[in-house]
DONU-725556 format. One line per field, with one value per residue (C-alpha): residue number from 1; residue in three letters; x, y, z. Coordinates in nm, 3 decimals, m for minus. Layout:
REM DONU-725556
pos	NUM ... .
code	ALA ... .
u	X ... .
v	Y ... .
w	Z ... .
***
This chain:
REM DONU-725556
pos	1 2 3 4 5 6 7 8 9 10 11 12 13 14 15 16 17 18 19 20 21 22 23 24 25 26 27 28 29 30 31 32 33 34 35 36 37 38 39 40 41 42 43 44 45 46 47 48 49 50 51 52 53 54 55 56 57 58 59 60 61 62 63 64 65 66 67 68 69 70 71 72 73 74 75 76 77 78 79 80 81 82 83 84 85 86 87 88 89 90 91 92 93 94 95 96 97 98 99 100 101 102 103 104 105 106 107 108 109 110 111 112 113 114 115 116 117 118 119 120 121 122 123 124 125 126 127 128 129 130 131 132 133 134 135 136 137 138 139 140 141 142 143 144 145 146 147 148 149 150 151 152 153 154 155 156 157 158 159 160 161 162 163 164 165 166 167 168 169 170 171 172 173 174 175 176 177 178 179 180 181 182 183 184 185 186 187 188 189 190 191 192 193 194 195 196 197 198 199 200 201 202 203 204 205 206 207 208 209 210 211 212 213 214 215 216 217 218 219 220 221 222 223 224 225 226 227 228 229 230 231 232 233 234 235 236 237 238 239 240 241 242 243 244 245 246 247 248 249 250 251 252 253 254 255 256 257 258 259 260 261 262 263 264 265 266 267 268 269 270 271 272 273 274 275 276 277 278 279 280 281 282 283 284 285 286 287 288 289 290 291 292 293 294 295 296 297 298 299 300 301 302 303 304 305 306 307 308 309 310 311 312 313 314 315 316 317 318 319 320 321 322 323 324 325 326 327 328 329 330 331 332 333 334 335 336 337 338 339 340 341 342 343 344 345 346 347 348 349 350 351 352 353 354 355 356 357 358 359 360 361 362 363 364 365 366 367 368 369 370 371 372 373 374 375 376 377 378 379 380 381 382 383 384 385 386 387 388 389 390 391 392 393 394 395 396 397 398 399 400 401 402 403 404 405 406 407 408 409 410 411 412 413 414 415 416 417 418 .
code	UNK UNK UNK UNK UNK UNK UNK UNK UNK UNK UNK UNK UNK UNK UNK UNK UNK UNK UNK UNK UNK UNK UNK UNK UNK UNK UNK UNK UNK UNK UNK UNK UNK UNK UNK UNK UNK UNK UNK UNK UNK UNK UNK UNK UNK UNK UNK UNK UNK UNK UNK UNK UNK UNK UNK UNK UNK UNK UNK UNK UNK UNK UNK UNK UNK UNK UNK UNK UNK UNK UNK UNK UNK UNK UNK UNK UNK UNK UNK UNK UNK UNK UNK UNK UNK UNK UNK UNK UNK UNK UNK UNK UNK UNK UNK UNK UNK UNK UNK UNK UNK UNK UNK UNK UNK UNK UNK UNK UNK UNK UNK UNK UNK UNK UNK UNK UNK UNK UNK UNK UNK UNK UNK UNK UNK UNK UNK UNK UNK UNK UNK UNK UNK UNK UNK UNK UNK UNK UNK UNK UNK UNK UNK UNK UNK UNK UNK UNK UNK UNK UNK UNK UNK UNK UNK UNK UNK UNK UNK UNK UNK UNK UNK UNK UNK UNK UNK UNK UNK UNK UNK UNK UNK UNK UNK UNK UNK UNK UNK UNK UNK UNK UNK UNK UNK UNK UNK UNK UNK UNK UNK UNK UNK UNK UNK UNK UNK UNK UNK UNK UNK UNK UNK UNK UNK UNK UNK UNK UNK UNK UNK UNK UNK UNK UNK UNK UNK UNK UNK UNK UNK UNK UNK UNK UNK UNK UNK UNK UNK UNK UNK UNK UNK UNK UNK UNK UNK UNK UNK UNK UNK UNK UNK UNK UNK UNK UNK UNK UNK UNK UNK UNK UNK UNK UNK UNK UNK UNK UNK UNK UNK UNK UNK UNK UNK UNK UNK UNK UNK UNK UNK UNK UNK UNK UNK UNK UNK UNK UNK UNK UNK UNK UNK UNK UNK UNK UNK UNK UNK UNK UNK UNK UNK UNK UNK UNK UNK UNK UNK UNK UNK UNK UNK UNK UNK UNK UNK UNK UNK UNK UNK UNK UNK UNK UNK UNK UNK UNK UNK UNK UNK UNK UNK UNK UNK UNK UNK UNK UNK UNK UNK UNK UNK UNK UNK UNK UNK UNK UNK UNK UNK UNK UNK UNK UNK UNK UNK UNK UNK UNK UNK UNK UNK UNK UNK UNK UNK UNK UNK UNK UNK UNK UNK UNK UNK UNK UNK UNK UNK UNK UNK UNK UNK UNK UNK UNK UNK UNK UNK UNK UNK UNK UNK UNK UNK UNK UNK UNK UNK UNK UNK UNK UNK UNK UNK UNK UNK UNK UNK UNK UNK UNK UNK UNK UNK UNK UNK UNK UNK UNK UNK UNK UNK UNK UNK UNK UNK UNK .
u	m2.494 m2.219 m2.326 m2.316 m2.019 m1.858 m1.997 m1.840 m1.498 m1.547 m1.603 m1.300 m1.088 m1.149 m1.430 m1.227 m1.488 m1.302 m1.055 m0.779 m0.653 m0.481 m0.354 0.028 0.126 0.471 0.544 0.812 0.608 0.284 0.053 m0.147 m0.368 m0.652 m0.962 m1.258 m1.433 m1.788 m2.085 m2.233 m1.986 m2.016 m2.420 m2.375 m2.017 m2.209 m2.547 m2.329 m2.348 m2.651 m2.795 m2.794 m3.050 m2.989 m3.278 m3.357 m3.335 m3.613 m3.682 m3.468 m3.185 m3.268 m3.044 m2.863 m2.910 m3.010 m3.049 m3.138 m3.281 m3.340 m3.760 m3.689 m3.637 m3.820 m3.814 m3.823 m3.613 m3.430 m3.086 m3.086 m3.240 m3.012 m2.818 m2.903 m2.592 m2.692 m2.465 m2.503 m2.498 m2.307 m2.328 m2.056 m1.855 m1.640 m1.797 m1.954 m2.122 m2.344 m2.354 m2.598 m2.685 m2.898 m2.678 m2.859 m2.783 m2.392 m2.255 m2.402 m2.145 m2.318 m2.284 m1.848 m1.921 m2.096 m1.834 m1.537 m1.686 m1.713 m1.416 m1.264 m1.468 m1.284 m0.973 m0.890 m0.526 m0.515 m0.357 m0.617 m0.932 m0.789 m0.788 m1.165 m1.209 m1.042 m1.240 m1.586 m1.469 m1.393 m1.717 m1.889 m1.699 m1.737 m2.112 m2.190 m1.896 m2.058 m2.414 m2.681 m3.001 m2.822 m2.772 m2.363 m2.172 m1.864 m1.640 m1.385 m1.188 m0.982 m0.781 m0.660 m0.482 m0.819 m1.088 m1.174 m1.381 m1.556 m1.727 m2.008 m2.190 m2.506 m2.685 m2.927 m3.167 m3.177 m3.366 m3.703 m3.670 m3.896 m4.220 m4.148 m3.812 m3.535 m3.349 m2.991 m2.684 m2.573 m2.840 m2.843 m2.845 m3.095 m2.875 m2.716 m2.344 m2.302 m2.002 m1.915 m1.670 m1.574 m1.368 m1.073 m1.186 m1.537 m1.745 m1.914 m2.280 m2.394 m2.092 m1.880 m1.578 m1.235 m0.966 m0.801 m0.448 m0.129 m0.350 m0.240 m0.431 m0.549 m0.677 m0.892 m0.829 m1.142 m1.068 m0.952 m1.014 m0.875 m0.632 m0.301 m0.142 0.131 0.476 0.805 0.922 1.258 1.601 1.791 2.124 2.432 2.562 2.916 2.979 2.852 2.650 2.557 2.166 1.956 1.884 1.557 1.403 1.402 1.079 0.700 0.654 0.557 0.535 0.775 1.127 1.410 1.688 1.911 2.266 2.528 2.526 2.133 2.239 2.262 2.428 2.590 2.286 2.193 1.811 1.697 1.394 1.172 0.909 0.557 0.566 0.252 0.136 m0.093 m0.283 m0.268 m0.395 m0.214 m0.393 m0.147 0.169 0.359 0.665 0.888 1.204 1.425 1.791 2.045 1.765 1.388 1.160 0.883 0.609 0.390 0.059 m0.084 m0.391 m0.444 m0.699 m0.688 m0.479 m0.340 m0.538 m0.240 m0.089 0.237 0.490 0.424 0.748 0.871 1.160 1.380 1.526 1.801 1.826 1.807 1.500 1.483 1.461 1.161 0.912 1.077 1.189 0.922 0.626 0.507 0.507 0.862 0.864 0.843 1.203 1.547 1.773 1.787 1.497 1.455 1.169 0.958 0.762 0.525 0.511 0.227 m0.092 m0.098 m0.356 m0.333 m0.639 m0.497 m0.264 m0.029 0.232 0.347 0.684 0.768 0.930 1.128 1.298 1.676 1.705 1.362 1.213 0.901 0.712 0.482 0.249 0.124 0.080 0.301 0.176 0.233 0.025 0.284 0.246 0.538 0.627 0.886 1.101 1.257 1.605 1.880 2.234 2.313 2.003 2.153 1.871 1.751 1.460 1.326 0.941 0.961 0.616 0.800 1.096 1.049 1.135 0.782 0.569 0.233 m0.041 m0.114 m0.436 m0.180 0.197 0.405 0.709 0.940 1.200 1.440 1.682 2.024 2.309 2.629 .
v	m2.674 m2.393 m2.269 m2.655 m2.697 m2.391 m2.501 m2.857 m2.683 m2.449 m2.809 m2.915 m2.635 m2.818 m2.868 m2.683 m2.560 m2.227 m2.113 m1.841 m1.663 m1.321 m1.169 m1.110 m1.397 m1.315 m1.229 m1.012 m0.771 m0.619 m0.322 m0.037 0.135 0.462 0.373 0.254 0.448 0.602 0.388 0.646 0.683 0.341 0.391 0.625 0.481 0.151 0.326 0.466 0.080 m0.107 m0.303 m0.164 0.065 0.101 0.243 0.286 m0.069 0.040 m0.277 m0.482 m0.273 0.039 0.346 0.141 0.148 m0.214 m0.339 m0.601 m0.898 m0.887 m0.841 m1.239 m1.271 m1.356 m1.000 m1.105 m1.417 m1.446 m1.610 m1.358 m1.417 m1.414 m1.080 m0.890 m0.622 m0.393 m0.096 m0.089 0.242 0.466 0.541 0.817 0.609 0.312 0.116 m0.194 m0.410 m0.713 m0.903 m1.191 m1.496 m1.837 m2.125 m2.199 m1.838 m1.840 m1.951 m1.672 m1.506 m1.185 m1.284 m1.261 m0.939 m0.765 m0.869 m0.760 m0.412 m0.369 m0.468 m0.253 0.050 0.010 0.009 m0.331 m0.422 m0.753 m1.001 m0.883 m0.923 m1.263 m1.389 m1.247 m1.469 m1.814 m1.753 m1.722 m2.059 m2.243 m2.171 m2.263 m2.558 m2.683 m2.627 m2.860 m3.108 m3.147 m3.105 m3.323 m3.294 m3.148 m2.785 m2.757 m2.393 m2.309 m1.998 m1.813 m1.527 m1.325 m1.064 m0.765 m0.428 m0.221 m0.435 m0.796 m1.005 m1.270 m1.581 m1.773 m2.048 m2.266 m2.556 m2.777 m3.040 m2.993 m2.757 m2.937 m3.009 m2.774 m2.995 m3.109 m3.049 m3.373 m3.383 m3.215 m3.447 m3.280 m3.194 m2.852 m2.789 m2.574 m2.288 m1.940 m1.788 m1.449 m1.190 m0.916 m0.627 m0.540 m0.200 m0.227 m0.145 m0.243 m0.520 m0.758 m0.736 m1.069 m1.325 m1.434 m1.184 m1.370 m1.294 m0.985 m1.016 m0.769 m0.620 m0.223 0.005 0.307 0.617 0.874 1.253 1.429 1.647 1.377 1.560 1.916 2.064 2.104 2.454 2.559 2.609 2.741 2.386 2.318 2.413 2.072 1.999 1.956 1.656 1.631 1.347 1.402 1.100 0.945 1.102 0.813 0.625 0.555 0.235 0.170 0.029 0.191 0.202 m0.150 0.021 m0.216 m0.131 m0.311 m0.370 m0.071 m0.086 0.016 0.384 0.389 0.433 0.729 0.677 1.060 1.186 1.432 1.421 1.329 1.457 1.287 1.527 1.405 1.448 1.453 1.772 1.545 1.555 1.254 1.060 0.865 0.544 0.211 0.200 m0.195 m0.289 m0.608 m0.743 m0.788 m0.985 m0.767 m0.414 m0.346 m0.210 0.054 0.095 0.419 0.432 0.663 0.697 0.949 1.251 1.427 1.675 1.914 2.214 2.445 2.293 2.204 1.943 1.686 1.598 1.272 1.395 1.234 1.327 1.219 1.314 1.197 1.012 1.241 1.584 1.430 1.610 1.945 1.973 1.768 1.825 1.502 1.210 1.051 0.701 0.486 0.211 0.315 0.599 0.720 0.910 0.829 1.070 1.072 1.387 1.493 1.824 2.039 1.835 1.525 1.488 1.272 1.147 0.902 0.825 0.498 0.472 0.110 m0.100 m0.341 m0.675 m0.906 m0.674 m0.624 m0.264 m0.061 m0.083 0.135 0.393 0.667 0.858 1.182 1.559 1.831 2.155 2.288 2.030 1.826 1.451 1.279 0.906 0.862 0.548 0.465 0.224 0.114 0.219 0.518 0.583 0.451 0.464 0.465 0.626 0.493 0.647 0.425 0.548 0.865 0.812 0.615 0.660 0.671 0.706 0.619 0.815 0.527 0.586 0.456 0.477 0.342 0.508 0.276 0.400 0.109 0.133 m0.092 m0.055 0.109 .
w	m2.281 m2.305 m1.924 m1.850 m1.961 m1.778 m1.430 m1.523 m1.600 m1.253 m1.081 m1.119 m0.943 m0.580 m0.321 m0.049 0.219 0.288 0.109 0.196 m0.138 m0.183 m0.513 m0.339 m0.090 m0.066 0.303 0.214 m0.010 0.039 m0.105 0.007 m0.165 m0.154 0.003 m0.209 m0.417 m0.250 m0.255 m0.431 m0.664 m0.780 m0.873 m1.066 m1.266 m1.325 m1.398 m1.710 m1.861 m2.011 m1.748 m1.432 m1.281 m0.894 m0.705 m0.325 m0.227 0.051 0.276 0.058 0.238 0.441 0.329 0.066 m0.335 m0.541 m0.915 m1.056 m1.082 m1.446 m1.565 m1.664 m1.356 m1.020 m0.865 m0.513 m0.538 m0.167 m0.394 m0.590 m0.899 m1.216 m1.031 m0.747 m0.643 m0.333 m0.233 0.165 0.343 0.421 0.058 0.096 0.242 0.098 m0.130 0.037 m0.192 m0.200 m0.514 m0.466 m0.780 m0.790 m0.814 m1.147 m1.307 m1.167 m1.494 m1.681 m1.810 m1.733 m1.396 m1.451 m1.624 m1.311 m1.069 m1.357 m1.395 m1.003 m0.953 m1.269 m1.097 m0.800 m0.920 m0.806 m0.992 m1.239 m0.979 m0.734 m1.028 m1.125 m0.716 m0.635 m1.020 m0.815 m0.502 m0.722 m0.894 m0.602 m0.412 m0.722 m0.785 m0.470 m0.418 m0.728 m0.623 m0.239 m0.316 m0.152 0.010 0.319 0.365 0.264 0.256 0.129 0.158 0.047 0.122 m0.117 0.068 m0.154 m0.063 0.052 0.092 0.159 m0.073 0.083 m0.161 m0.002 m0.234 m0.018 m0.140 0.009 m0.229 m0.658 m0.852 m1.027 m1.362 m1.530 m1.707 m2.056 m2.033 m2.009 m1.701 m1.720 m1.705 m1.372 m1.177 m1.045 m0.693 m0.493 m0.361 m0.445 m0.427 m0.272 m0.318 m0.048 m0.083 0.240 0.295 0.498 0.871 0.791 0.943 0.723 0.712 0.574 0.550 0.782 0.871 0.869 1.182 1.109 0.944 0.892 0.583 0.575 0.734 0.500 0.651 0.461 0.525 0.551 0.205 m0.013 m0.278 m0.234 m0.451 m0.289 m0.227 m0.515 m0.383 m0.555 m0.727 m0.615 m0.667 m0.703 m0.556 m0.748 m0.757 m0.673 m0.856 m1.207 m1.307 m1.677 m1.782 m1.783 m2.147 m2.200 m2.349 m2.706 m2.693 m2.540 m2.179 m2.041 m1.703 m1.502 m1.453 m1.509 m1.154 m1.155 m1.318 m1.129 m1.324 m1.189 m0.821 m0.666 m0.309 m0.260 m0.127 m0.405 m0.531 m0.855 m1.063 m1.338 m1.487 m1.692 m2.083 m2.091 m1.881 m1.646 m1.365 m1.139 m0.827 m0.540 m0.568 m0.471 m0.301 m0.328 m0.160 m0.216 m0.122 m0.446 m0.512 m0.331 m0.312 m0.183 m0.436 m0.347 m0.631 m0.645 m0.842 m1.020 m1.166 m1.432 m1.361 m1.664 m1.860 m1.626 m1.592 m1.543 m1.828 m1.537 m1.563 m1.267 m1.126 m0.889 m0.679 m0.440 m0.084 0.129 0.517 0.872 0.945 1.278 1.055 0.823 1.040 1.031 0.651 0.480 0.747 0.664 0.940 1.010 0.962 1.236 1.212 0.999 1.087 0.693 0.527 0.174 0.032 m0.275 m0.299 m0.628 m0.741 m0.918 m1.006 m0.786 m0.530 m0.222 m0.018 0.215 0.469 0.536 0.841 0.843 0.977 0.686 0.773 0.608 0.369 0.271 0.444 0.414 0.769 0.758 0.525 0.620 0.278 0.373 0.255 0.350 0.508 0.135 m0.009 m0.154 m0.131 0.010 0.039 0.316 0.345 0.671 0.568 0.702 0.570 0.348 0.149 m0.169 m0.420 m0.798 m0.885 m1.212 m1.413 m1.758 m1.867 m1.856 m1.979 m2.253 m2.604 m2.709 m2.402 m2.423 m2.182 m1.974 m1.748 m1.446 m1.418 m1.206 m0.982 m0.906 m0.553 m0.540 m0.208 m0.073 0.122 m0.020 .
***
C-alpha cells in the first residue's frame, strides 16, 4: 500500500506526453559547469555503496559496465527488472548512463535512491537533482494516468548545465494479477520507465535526443588533472583610494552573498584578494551567471580536493584591463564581446580541467566570459563588460566569522556600470 500510495501521489503531477524542464529557466542567467565525471569513475564511486556490483555488461552492452537487477529479480528482464543501470562506453569518457526499471518496481524507493546517488556522484547541484526528480514523476505519472491496452510513451527532458537527462516511461496492456492474490485498486500497467544521462556533445543511444538548445558548451583539456606550475603570487596594487576592509558575517557561511553596498565596489581599477582559511586544495567545477537589480552576478564553484598538500593559502584575485591586452598579460583567451576585462584568477592549489568561451545575452553589462589556464598554470575567469569594470568581489565561506569547511564554496564576481 505505501508504494501504492506513492505512484497515486506521482499521478497526480500531470499526464503531459513530453515534457521540457530545466533546473534554471531564467533566460537571463545560465550555468556551466566541468564535464562529467568518467564512466569509470562512476563504477567504482558507486561500487563503494551496498548494492551495486557493476560487471562487464558483455552482450547486454558491448564495452560498457552493468548491475543489477536484484537476485529477486528476473535477471534478464528486457524493462529492467526492479533496477538495471548500464555505464555505456567510452568508459573514460563522460559518464553516460542508462538507468532502466519495470513500471511495477518504479515506486521503490530504492529506485529514487539509485538515481539520487548518481546524480550526487556527478556532482549535479540541488535545483538540477530536484528537476531530473519532476521529470521521473511526470513520466511516471503520466504512464499510469494514460494507460490502456495500446502501446502509450511519454517523455521528458530535463536539461542541466553538462548533461541532458532524458525520462522515458512505456506502457501497453496491465500486469496479471499474481494467483491468490486480490486484484490491486489501480491496476498496474505493463511497461517500464527508463533514465539517460547524456553528456553535453553526446548523442543519445537509446531515447530520443531533443533539438539542440543555447546549453554551454564545455570543453575538456586533455590533462584535466595536472597540477598547475607555481608562480611568484602577486604583488597587489595600491589602491589610491583607501577603501573600508570588508566585515564579515556574524553568522556561519551560508555560501550566498548578499548585493554589494556601496563600500563593496571597487570601480578604481585596483585588484582585490580573498585568501582560504582553511589551507585547501580545490577544483573548478560550475561557473553561473545572472542578471541582478541594477548589477550581473558571476558565481564560481568550487569543489573541495582536500587539504592542501603544500600547506598554501588559495587565493581569488581580481584584474582590471583592456579586454584587447587579456591575451598578452593573462595568456588566457580574451573574451569574445565588451571592451573591459574583468579577471578572476586562483592562485596555489586550484586545478582547472575545462574550458568555456561564451557571449552572454540579456544581461545588465557582462557581454561574454572565457575560463581557461594561463601558460603558468593559473586558472583565470575572464569577463568581457561593458563600462568601467566596476566590481565587488565577495568569498563568504571565507570570510565569515566562523567559516565552516564546506566541500564547495562559492566565488561570487558581481560587475555594473560606474
Amino acid at each position: 500500500m505505501r508504494k501504492l500510495a506513492l505512484l497515486l501521489v506521482i499521478g497526480l503531477l500531470g499526464v503531459t506526453t513530453t515534457s521540457i524542464l530545466a533546473a534554471d529557466p531564467e533566460p537571463s542567467s545560465g550555468a556551466a559547469a566541468a564535464p562529467l565525471l568518467d564512466g569509470q569513475s562512476l563504477a567504482d564511486a558507486l561500487n563503494g555503496w551496498d548494492g551495486y556490483d557493476f560487471t562487464d555488461a558483455g552482450d547486454a552492452w558491448p564495452g560498457g559496465l552493468r548491475t543489477g537487477p536484484s537476485s529477486d529479480s528476473y535477471p534478464n528482464d528486457a524493462l529492467g527488472g526492479d533496477g538495471t543501470i548500464l555505464i555505456l562506453p567510452e568508459l573514460d569518457g563522460p559518464s553516460h548512463v542508462l538507468l532502466k526499471v519495470r513500471l511495477s518496481e518504479a515506486g521503490d524507493p530504492a529506485v529514487w535512491g539509485n538515481v539520487g546517488r548518481i546524480m550526487s556522484e556527478l556532482a549535479f547541484s540541488a535545483d538540477e537533482q530536484q528537476a531530473v526528480y519532476g521529470g521521473f514523476g511526470q513520466v511516471l505519472g503520466a504512464a499510469y494516468a494514460g494507460a490502456g491496452e495500446e502501446a502509450e510513451t511519454h517523455d521528458s527532458v530535463v536539461w542541466v548545465a553538462n548533461a541532458v537527462a532524458l525520462w522515458e516511461s512505456t506502457t501497453q496492456g496491465f500486469e496479471a494479477t499474481p494467483e491468490g492474490e486480490n486484484d490491486p485498486l489501480v491496476p498496474t500497467p505493463m511497461g517500464g520507465v527508463q533514465l539517460e544521462i547524456v553528456p553535453m556533445g553526446v548523442d543519445a543511444a537509446v531515447l530520443p535526443m531533443p533539438a539542440p538548445t543555447t546549453g554551454p558548451v564545455v570543453e575538456p583539456t586533455e590533462e584535466p588533472t595536472a597540477e598547475p606550475t607555481r608562480t611568484p603570487r602577486p604583488t597587489r596594487t595600491p589602491r589610491p583610494t583607501p577603501k573600508p576592509t570588508k566585515k564579515p558575517t556574524a553568522t556561519a557561511s551560508t555560501g550566498q552573498a548578499p548585493a554589494p553596498t556601496e563600500d563593496d565596489w571597487i570601480c578604481d581599477g585596483s585588484e582585490d584578494i580573498i585568501g582560504d582559511p582553511f589551507l585547501s586544495g580545490w577544483n573548478v567545477t560550475r561557473v553561473d551567471w545572472s542578471k541582478r537589480n541594477g548589477f550581473d552576478r558571476i558565481t564560481v564553484s568550487l569543489d573541495r580536493r582536500k587539504a592542501s598538500a603544500e600547506n598554501f593559502e588559495v587565493q581569488a584575485m581580481t584584474k582590471v584591463l583592456p579586454a584587447d591586452e587579456v591575451g598578452s598579460t593573462l595568456t588566457v583567451e580574451q573574451p569574445s564581446q565588451g571592451d573591459i576585462a574583468i579577471g578572476l584568477g586562483f592562485m596555489e592549489d586550484v586545478r582547472l580541467g575545462w574550458k568555456l568561451a561564451r557571449a552572454l545575452s540579456g544581461m545588465n553589462t557582462v557581454r561574454s566570459v572565457t575560463l581557461g589556464k594561463a601558460d603558468s598554470g593559473v586558472p583565470w575567469l575572464v569577463v568581457g563588460s561593458d563600462g568601467d569594470g566596476c566590481y565587488s568581489l565577495q568569498v563568504p565561506a571565507w570570510t565569515a566569522h566562523h567559516p565552516e569547511e564546506d566541500p564547495r564554496v562559492q566565488v561570487f564576481l558581481d560587475i555594473k556600470r560606474p
